[in-house]
TORMI-424359 format. One record per residue (C-alpha): x, y, z; residue number from 1; residue in one letter. Coordinates in steps of 0.001 Angstrom, whole numbers, plus 500000, padded with zeros to 6 digits. Last residue first. Layout:
! TORMI-424359
      px      py      pz   nr  rest
       X       Y       Z  NUM     a
...
***
This chain:
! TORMI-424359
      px      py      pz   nr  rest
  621193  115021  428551  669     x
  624128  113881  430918  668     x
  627499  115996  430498  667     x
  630332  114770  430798  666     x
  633004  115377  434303  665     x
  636142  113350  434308  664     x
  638238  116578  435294  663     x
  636085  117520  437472  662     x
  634903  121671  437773  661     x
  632547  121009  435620  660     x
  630343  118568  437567  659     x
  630700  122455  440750  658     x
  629534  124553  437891  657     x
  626496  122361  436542  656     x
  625321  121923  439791  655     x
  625639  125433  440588  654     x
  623128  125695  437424  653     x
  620957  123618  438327  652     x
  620364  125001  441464  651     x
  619551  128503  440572  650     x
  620089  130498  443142  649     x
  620734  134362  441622  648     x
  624428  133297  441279  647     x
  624012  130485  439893  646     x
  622267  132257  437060  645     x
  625446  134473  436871  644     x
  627568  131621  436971  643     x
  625763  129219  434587  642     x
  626266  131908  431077  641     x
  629647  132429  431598  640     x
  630256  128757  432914  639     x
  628258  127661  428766  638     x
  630481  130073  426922  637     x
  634033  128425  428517  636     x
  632403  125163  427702  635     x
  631815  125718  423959  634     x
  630500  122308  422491  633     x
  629329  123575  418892  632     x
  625773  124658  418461  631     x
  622953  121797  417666  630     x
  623362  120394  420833  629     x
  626587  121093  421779  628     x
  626119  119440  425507  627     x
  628010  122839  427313  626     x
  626586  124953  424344  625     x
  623058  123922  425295  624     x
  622852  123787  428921  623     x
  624743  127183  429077  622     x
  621547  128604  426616  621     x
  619748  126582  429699  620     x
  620694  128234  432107  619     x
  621093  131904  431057  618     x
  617224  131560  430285  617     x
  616390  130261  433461  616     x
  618270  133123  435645  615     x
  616942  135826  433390  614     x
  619314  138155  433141  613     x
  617349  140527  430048  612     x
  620422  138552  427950  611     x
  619141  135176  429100  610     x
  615797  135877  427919  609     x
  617117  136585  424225  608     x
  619484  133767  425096  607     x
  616833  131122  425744  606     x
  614611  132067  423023  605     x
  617649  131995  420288  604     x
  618673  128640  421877  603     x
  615204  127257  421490  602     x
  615052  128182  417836  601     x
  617939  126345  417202  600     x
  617417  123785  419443  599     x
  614477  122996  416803  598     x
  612095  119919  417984  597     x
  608450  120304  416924  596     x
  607098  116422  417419  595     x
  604515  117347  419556  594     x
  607084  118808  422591  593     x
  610558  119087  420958  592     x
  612242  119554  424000  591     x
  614622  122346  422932  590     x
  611504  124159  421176  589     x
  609349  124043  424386  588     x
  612037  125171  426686  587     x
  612770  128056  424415  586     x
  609299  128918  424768  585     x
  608857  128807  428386  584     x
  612470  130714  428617  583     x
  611117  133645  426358  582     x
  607915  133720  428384  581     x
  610152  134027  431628  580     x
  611532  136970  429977  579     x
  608795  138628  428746  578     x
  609514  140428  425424  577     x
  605419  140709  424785  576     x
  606349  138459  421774  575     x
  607361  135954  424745  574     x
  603377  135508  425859  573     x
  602488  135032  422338  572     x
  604671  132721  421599  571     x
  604218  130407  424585  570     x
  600445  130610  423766  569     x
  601479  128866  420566  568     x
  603484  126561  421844  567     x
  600864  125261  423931  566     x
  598451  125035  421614  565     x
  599893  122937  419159  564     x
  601202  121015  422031  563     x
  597320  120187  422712  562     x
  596976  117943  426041  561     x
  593274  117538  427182  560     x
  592694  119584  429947  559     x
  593231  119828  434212  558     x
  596593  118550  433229  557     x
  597993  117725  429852  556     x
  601546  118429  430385  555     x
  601420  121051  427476  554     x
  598284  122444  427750  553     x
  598680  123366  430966  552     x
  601609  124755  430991  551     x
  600597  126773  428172  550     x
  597347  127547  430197  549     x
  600373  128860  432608  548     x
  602386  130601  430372  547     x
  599380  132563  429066  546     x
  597870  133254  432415  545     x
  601635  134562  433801  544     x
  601607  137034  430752  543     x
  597749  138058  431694  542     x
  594442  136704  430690  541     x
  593495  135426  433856  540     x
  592235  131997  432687  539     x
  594761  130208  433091  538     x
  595763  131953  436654  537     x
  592582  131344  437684  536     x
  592135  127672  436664  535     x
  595736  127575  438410  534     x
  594669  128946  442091  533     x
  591581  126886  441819  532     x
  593392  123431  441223  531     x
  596071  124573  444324  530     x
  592954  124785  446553  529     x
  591540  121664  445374  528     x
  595134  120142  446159  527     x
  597692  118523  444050  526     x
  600496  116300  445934  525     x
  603548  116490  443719  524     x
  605413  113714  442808  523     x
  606048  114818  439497  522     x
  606226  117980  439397  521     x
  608892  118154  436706  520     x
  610018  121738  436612  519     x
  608927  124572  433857  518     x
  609125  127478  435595  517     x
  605804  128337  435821  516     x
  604868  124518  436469  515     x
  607228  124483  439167  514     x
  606032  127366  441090  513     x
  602437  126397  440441  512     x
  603307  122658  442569  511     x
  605254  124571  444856  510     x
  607544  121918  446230  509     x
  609699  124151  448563  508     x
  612683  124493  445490  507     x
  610012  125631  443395  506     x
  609038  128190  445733  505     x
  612744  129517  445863  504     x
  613222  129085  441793  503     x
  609682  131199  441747  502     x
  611219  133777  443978  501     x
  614338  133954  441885  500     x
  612236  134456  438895  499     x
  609825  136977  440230  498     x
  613158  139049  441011  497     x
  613992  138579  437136  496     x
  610619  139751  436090  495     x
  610778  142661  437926  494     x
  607585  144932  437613  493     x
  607520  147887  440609  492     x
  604583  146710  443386  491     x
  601667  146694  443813  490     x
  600806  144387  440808  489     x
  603662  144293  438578  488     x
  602945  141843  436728  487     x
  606117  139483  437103  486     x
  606523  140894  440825  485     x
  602779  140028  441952  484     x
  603654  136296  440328  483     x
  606713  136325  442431  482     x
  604627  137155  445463  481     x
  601864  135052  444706  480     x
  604837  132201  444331  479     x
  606729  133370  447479  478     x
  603387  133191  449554  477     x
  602581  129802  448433  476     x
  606289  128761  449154  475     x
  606014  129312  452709  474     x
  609684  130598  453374  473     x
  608988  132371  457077  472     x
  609339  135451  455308  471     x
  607540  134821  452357  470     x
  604465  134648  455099  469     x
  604775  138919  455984  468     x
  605876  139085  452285  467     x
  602348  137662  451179  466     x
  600921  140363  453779  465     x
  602610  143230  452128  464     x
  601946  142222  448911  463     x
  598348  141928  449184  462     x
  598405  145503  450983  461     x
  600047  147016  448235  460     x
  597408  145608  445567  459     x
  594381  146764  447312  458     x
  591114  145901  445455  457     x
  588161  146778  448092  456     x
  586999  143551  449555  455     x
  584560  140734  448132  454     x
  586841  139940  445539  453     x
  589042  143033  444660  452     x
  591421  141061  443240  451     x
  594552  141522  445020  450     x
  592616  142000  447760  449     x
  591248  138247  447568  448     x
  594309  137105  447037  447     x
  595865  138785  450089  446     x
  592862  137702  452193  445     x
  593923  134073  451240  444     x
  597596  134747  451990  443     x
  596951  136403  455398  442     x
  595039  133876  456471  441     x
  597550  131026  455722  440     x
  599890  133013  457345  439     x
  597708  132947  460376  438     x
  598580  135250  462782  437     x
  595387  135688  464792  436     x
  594282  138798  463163  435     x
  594899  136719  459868  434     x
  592306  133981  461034  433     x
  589341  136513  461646  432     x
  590737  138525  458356  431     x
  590186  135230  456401  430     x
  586540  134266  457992  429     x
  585707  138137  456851  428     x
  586836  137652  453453  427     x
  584877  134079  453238  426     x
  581977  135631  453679  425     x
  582667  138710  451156  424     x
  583686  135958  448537  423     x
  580156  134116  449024  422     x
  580098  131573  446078  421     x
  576726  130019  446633  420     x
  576885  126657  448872  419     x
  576379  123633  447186  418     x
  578544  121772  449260  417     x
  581680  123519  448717  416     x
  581048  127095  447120  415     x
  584814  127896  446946  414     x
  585240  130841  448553  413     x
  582243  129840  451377  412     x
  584234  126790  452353  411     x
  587520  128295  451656  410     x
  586730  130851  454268  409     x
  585222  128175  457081  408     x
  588662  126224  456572  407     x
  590906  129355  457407  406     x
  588392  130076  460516  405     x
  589128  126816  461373  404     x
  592993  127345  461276  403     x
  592324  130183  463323  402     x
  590860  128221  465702  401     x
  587975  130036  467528  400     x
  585682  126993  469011  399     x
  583167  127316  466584  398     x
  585564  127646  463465  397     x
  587504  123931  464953  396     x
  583675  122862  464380  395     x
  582445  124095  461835  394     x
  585361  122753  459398  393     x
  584412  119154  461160  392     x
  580694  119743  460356  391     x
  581698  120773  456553  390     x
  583276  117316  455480  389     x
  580778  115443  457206  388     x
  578266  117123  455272  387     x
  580467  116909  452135  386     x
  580102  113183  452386  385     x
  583531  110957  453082  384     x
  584592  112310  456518  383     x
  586325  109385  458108  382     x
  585598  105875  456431  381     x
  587509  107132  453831  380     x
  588924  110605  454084  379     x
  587048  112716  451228  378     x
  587711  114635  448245  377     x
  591859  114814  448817  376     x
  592298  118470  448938  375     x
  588092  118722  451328  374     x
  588932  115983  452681  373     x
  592341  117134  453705  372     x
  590916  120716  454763  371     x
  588574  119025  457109  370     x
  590572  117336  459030  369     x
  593075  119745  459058  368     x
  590297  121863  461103  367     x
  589277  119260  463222  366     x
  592989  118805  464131  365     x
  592971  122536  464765  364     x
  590429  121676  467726  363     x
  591350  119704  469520  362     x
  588702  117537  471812  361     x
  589574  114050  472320  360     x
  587366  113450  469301  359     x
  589448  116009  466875  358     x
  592676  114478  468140  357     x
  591522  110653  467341  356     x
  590277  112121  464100  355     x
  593434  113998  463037  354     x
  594866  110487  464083  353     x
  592545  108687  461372  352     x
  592884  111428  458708  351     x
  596703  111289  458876  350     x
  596681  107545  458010  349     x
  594353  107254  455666  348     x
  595914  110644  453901  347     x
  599553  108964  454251  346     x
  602564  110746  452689  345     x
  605751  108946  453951  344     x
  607237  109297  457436  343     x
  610042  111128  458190  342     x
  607495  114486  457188  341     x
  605441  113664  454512  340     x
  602520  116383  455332  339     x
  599664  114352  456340  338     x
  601559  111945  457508  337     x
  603940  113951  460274  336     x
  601398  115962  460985  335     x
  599033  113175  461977  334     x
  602067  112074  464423  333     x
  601918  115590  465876  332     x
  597883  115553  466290  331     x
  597695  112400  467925  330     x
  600323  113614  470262  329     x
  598125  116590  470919  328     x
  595158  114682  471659  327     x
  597043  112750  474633  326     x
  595734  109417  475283  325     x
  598594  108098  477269  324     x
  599374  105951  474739  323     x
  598927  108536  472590  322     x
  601624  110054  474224  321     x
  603964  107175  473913  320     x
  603161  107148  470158  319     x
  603952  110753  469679  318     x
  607285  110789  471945  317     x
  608945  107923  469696  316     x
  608071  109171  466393  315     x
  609373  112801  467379  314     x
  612521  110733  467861  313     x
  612608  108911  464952  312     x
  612295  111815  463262  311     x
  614784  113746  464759  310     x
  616778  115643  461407  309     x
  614316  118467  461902  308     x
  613699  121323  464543  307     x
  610281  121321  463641  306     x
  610025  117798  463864  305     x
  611384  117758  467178  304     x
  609320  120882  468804  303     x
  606250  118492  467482  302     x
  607240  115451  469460  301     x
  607685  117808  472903  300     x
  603859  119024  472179  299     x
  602992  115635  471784  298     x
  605057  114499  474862  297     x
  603093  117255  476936  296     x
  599760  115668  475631  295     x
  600022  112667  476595  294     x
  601009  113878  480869  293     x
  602385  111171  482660  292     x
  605653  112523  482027  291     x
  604502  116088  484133  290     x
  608164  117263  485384  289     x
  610796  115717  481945  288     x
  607802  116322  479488  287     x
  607208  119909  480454  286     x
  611343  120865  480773  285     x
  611360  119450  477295  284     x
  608348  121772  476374  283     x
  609959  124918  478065  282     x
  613281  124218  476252  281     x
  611968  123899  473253  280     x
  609391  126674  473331  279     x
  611845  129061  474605  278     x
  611467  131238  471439  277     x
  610193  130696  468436  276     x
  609414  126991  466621  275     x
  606764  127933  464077  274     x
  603722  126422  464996  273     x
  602903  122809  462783  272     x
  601912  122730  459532  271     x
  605111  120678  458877  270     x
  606503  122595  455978  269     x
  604485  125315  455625  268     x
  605229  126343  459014  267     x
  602484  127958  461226  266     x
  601578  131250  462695  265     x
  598109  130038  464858  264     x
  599651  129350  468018  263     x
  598368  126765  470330  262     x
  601750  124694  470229  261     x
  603070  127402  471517  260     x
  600753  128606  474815  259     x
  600844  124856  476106  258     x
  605209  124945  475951  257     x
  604729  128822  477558  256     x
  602107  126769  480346  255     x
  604568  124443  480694  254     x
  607248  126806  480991  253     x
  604712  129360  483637  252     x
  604642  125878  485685  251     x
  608150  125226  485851  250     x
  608843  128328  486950  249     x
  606359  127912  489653  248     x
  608108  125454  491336  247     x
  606076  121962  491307  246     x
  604873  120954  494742  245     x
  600920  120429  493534  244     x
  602480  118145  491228  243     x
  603428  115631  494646  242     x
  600100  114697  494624  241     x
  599948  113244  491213  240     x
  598661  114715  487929  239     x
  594852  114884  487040  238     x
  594822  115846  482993  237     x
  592609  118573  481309  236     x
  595589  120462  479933  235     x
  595314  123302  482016  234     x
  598276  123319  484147  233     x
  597322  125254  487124  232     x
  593621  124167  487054  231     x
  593782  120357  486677  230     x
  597309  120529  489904  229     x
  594504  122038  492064  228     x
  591585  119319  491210  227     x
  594581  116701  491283  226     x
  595364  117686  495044  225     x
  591759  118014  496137  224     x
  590977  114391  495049  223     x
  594144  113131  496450  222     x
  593467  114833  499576  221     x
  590010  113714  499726  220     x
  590486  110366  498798  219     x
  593553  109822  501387  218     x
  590426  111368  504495  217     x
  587705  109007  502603  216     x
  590391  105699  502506  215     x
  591838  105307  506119  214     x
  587853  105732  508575  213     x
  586422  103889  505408  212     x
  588207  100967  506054  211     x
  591291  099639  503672  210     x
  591163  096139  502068  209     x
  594218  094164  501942  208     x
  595717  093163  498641  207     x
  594536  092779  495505  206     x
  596835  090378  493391  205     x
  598919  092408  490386  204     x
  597738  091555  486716  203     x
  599862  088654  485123  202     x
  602676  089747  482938  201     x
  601692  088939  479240  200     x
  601577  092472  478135  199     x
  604542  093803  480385  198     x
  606766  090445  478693  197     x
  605188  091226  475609  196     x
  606732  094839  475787  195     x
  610452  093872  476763  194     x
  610692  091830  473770  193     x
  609961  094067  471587  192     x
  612477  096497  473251  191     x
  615036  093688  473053  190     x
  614515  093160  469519  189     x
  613965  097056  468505  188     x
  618026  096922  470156  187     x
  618972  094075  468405  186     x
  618072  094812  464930  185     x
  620965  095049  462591  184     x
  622406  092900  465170  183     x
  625225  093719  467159  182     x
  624009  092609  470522  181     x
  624106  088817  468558  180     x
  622746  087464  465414  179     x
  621517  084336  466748  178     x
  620678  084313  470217  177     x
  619290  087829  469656  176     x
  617372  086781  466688  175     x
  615966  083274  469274  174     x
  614912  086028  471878  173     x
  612939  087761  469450  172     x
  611155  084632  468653  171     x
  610602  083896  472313  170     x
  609333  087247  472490  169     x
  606431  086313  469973  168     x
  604185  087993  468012  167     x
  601098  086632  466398  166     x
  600909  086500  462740  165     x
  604199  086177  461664  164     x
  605192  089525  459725  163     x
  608033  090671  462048  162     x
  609300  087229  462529  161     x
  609644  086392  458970  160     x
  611029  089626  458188  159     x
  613925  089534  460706  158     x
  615055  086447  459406  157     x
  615164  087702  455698  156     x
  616831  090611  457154  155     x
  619241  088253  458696  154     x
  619853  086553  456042  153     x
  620264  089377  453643  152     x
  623205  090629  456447  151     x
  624793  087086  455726  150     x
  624754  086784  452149  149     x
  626470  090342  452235  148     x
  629454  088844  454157  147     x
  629414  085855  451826  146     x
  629425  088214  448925  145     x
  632176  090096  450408  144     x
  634325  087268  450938  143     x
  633514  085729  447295  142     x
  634579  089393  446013  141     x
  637834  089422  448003  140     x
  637725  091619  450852  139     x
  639550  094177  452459  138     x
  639747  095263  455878  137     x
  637355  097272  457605  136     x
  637287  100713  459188  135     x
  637337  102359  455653  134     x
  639243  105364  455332  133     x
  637519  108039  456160  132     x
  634129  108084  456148  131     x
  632809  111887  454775  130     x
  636582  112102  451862  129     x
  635996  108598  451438  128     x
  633102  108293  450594  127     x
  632649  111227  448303  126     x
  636157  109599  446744  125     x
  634580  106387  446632  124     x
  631945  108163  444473  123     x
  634151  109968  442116  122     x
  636299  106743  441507  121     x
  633075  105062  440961  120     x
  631564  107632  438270  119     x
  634971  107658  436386  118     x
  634856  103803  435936  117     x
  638151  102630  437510  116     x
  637237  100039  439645  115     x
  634738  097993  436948  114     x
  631463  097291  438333  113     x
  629494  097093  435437  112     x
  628882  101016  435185  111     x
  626662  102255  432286  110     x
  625378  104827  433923  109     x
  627163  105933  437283  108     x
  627029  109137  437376  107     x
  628002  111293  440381  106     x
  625381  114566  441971  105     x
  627072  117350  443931  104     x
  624135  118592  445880  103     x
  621788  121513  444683  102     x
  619812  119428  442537  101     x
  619199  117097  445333  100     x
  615941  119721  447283   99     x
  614672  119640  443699   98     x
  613788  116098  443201   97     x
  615761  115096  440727   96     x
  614500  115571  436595   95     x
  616329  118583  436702   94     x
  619540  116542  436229   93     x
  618737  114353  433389   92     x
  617735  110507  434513   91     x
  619616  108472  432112   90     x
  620603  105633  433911   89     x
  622516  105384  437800   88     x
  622632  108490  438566   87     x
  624348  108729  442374   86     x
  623270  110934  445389   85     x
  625355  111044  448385   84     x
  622691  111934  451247   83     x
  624682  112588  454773   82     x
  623813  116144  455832   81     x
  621431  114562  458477   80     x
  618216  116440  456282   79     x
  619590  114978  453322   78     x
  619801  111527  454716   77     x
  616019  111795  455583   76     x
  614799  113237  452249   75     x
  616510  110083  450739   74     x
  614574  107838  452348   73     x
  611518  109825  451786   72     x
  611946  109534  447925   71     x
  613730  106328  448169   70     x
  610054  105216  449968   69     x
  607859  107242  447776   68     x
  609166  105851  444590   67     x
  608722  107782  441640   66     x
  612045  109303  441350   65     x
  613329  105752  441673   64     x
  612198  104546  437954   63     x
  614271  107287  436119   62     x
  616749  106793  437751   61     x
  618283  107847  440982   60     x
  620311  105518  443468   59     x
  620698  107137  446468   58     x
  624059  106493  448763   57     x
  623378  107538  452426   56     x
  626493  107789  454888   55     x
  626801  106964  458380   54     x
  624536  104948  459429   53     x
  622466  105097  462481   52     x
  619578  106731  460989   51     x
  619007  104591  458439   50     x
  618941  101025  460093   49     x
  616342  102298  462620   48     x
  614098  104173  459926   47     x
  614492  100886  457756   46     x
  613273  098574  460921   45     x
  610776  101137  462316   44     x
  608897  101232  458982   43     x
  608773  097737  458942   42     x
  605972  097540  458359   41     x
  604821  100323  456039   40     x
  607133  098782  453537   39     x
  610020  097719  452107   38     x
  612167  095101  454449   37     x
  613657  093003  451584   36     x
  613775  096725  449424   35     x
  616097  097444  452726   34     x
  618846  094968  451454   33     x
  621802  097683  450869   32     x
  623389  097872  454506   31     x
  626897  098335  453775   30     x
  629818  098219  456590   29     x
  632978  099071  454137   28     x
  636469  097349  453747   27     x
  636340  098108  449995   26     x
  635145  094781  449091   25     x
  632403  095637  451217   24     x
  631828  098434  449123   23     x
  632921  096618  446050   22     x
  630051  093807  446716   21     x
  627269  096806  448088   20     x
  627826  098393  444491   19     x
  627206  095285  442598   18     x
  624152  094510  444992   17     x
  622571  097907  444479   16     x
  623335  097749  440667   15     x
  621129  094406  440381   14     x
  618262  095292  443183   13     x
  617056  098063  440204   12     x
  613457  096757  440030   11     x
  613920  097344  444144   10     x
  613996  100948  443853    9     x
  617404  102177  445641    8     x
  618975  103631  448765    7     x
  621966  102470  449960    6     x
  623253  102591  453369    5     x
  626614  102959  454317    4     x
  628993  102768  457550    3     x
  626360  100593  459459    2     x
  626228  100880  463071    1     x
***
């Protein structure tokens, strides 16, 4: 098990190696060679390698906040509580993902190496204070580079094995002879090797043939026995004999485990049910009585992901129930691509096990089927014409799926196919899925009554079913919600309660949310439904329309970019005294967006918003007298003005607090 394992793009393979040498130096087990293994093949190698160590050091920059793989490498070690991000260039602090703005964040541009480099000290002191003291002893540098040599040769090793075109056990066996029981990969080794040996094992010989008078009675019972043990579990599946003995408690949990991961109130995150209940121990108890069953492991496999921090795991129980040809395990491990989770953001991929689960008969993964053509325009070789597209929606909506019922709405909202634009059709399809619990239902029927498209306008009753799917921290419903809040549409105006909602979407990935409130979305998945949402916010006239076609205009998306524009739509909106308008301008003036740079101007936005509490504006005023751009440095002015937006959840600024609070803290612009 390896004590640390860093995380970096491989452009930057130069500070990764310096900091593995004084690691090991140190006394420390580093694994830093991963970009050797990078990949979607050796998925199972990294995932392995990173979920036994012990600590995770992530090496932002400017170039690794694009990268998928550090992305989702580093969304691993935060889920395990073990991520220890480090700056290695000039990467300002909201330009980190959002989840890592919250965590205490060291610097280490400009370091060569040298021990007593502020950024190091803090670092080993991270280490240190999660570790221990290191289990090791220390090195000297040509020690530690020989030790490092070593683990690259073994990766290097490793690689040429895994990517030879036939595998072979022999040249598993030949890694364990080599690098021991202790080897990075030893236990995927022996596991490897232990599945060739099953493949290659010749088939069993027949032996003796059974009369009629033997077989027809054992047929009968068998064939009676599975038909009983088919109708009390459900699933489709024959089970053996002895299944027809189960207690019946076990049978009402598998049937409770069945009845879950049916359920149409799902989690943003995963889009899989919300975990409630005794579904975890019902589904365990399912797996651990029926293990022959696919689609028990699936359901088992999606109570792990939605528990989080067992990836691997969930991993593990999907592909042994597809094995077993289990639609629901196909479905899971779909999930898990489609929407990021310990695996990295794969429409192909997703779109060919939605498939698998749609042809062995289920019927939400026709539905998500549909609804990632229909975000992504098509899934090669999958559903690529909108015919295809639509027959897929049809058919989860046939067969009563909520989720399909959600698909069938956006169909007729958004005139897919040629279809006219049939609000009142897709109204009803919304309700359907809403009357089943779908949060996704109740959102879409909420915009449409908070419009009066195809329904009776009803304000109140928007809100009140956004909050019903705030609640479970969907970050679509706390973005309408905030945006409802801003207005004030059915409910009392509070900009400054809309801003702690956005900060909450934006912290979920909201690709609005973060445009509103002026986040790098970079990395962002956009969807058709998304596009829609912010054509009508652009064009809805109001405060949030003005910020957003500022937005718009400003980053250049869905339009030609026109700072000119931009800044003066920002204007406008913060003449009306709106707070977040205020902030949208200020941020505009500090970055100098088309050439028209004045801090000045942007600090007199910012505190005018700041002074309404506006968790943004109080921010960035601190920003600027903490960095003295343009204002003297005044740190005792720029905690007064981070603690109270701390205090309403903004991440940057409890960053900010907790750098300040080190003696060799500086500021990183």
């Amino acid at each position: 098990m390896p004590d640390i394992f860093i995380s970096y793009k491989k452009e930057e393979r130069t500070v990764a190696v310096q900091l593995a040498t004084r690691l090991t130096e140190a006394g420390y087990d580093v694994w830093w060679d991963a970009a050797l293994l990078a990949g979607e093949r050796f998925e199972d190698e990294i995932a392995a390698v990173l979920m036994d160590s012990r600590a995770v050091i992530i090496l932002w920059s400017r170039k690794s906040v694009g990268s998928d793989w550090v992305k989702a490498e580093a969304e691993t070690a935060r889920q395990q509580k073990k991520a220890l991000p480090a700056v290695i260039d000039d990467l300002p602090i909201d330009g980190l993902p959002l989840l890592f703005r919250g965590l205490h964040v060291t610097y280490l541009s400009g370091w060569e190496g040298e021990p007593d480099h502020p950024g190091y000290t803090e670092l080993m002191k991270a280490l240190h204070d999660r570790l221990g003291a290191a289990k090791g002893p220390e090195l000297s540098a040509p020690q530690a580079e020989a030790k490092l040599a070593k683990s690259v040769d073994e990766a290097e090793v490793w690689a040429a094995i895994v990517s030879a075109p036939n595998e072979s056990a022999d040249e598993y066996r030949a890694y364990l002879k080599r690098f021991g029981p202790n080897g990075r990969f030893a236990e995927l080794a022996q596991l490897r090797i232990a599945r060739l040996e099953k493949k290659d094992r010749p088939a069993r010989k027949r032996g003796r043939s059974w009369s009629p008078a033997i077989i027809l009675p054992l047929l009968a019972v068998v064939l009676v026995a599975a038909l009983i043990g088919g109708f009390y579990l459900r699933d489709g599946s024959f089970r053996l004999v002895t299944d027809m003995f189960v207690p019946a408690e076990v049978r009402e949990a598998a049937a409770r485990c069945t009845a879950w991961s049916n359920s149409a109130r799902t989690d943003w995150a995963t889009g899989l049910p919300v975990l409630e209940g005794s579904a975890a121990s019902d589904c365990a108890l399912a797996v651990e009585k029926f293990p022959a069953s696919g689609d028990y492991l699936g359901m088992l496999a999606m109570v792990r992901i939605e528990q989080g921090g067992h990836g691997d795991e969930a991993i593990a129980l999907a592909n042994r129930g597809i094995d077993r040809n289990g639609a629901v395990a196909n479905f899971a491990l779909a999930s898990m691509y489609d929407k990021g989770v310990s695996l990295p953001y794969d429409a192909a991929r997703a779109g060919s096990y939605f498939k698998a689960a749609s042809d062995l008969g289920m019927a939400r993964a026709s539905a998500r089927l549909c609804l990632l053509a229909i975000d992504d325009g098509s899934v090669p070789g999958i559903a690529e014409t909108p015919d295809q597209i639509t027959a897929f929606c049809d058919k989860a909506k046939d067969a009563g799926d909520a989720l399909g019922q959600v698909a069938s709405g956006y169909l007729f909202e958004s005139g897919f196919n040629g279809r006219s634009v049939d609000y009142a059709g897709a109204a009803e399809f919304y309700r359907r899925a809403a009357d089943q619990g779908s949060l996704d239902g109740q959102m879409l029927l909420g915009s449409l009554l908070q419009r009066g498209l195809g329904v009776d306008r009803d304000e109140a009753r928007a809100v009140g079913l956004y909050s019903k799917a705030a609640e479970t921290g969907n970050p679509e419903a706390l973005r309408r919600l905030a945006i409802s809040y801003e207005l004030g549409w059915g409910v009392p105006q509070d900009v400054n309660h809309a801003a702690q909602l956005y900060e909450t979407a934006s912290i979920r990935r909201d690709l609005i949310a973060l445009l509103l409130a002026n986040y790098s979305t970079s990395g962002v998945h956009a969807t058709a439904r998304l596009n829609r949402d912010i054509e009508w916010l652009a064009a809805s006239g109001s405060v949030v329309g003005q910020r957003m076609l500022g937005e718009l205009y400003q980053t250049g998306f869905l339009r030609a970019a026109d700072p000119q524009q931009a800044g003066s739509l920002y204007a406008q909106c913060a003449g009306t005294g709106n707070a977040m308008c205020q902030s949208s301008l200020g941020y505009f003036d500090f970055y100098g967006l088309g050439g028209m740079r004045d801090p000045a101007k942007a600090l007199q936005a910012f505190e005018a918003s700041a002074a309404q509490g506006n968790m943004y504006g109080q921010f960035w005023a601190g920003w600027i007298y903490e960095t003295g751009d343009g204002v003297p440095v005044d740190i005792d002015r720029a905690l007064s003005l981070y603690r109270p937006a701390a205090a309403q959840g903004h991440l940057s600024a409890i960053n900010r607090i907790a750098a300040l609070a080190q003696p060799s803290a500086s500021p990183k612009s």
